[in-house]
C-alpha positions as CSV (number, residue, x, y, z in Angstrom):
1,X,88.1,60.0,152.5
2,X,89.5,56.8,152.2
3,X,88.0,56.4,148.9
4,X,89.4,59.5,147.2
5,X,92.8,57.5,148.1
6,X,91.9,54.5,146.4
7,X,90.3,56.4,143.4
8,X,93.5,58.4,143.4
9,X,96.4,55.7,143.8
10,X,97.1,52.4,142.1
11,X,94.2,52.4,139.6
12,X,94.1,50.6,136.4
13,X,92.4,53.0,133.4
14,X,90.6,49.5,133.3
15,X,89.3,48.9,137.4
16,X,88.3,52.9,136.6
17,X,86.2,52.4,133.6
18,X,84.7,49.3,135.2
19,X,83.9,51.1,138.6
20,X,82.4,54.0,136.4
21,X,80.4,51.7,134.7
22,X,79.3,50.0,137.7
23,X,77.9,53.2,138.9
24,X,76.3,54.0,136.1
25,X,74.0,50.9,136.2
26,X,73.1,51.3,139.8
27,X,72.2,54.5,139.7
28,X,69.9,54.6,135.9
29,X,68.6,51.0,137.4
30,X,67.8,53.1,140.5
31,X,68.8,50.4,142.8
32,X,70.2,53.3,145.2
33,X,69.0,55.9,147.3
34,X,69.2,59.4,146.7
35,X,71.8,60.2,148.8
36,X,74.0,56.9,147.5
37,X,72.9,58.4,144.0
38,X,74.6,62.0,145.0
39,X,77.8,59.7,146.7
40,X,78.0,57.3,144.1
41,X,77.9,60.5,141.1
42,X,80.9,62.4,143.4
43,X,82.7,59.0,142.9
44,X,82.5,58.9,139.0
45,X,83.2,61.9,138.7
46,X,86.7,61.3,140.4
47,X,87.0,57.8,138.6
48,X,86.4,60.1,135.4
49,X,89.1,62.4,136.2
50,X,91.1,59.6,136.4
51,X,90.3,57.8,133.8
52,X,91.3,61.1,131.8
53,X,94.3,61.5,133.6
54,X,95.6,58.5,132.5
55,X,94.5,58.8,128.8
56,X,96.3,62.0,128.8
57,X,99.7,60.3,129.7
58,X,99.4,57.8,127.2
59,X,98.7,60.0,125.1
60,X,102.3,61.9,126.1
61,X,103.6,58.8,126.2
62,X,102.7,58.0,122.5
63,X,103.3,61.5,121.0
64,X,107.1,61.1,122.6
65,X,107.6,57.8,121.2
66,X,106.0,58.9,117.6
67,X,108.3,61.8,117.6
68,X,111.5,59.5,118.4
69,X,110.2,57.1,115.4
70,X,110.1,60.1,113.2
71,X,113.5,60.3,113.1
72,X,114.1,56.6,112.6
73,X,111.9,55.5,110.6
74,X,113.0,54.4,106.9
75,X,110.9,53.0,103.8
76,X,111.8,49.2,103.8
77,X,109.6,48.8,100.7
78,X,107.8,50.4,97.7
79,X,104.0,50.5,97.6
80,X,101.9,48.1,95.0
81,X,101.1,50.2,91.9
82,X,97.5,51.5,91.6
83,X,96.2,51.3,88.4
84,X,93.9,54.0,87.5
85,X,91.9,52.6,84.8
């Protein structure tokens, strides 16, 4: 249980990634057991839930801060001419 908590709380998108692909590389290396393999696969699949989580509030995050820019933002300059020959 305690690792749910630390999968759950204070968890870079970063440390999650890593951890994932830490796991990964044990188990297709097959330098685990079977039943580490079936522990190790619960754990991704949390780290990937988390991992999404926090793409998913960026991605909030960004969509609120391009919305507030929409409103602001000016042309400070005219594009370059294209010539079409």
């Amino acid at each position: 249980m305690a690792k749910d908590k630390i999968v759950a709380k204070n968890v870079t998108f970063e440390q999650a990634l890593q951890k994932l692909e830490t796991i990964v590389t044990e188990i297709e290396q097959g330098k685990v057991s079977l039943e580490e393999s079936i522990e190790k696969y619960a754990e991704g699949t949390k780290l990937i839930t988390k991992c999404r989580s926090i793409l998913d509030q960026a991605e909030k995050k960004i969509a609120i801060l391009s919305s507030n820019e929409g409103s602001e933002l000016q042309v400070s300059g005219d594009l370059p001419e294209q010539d079409e020959s």
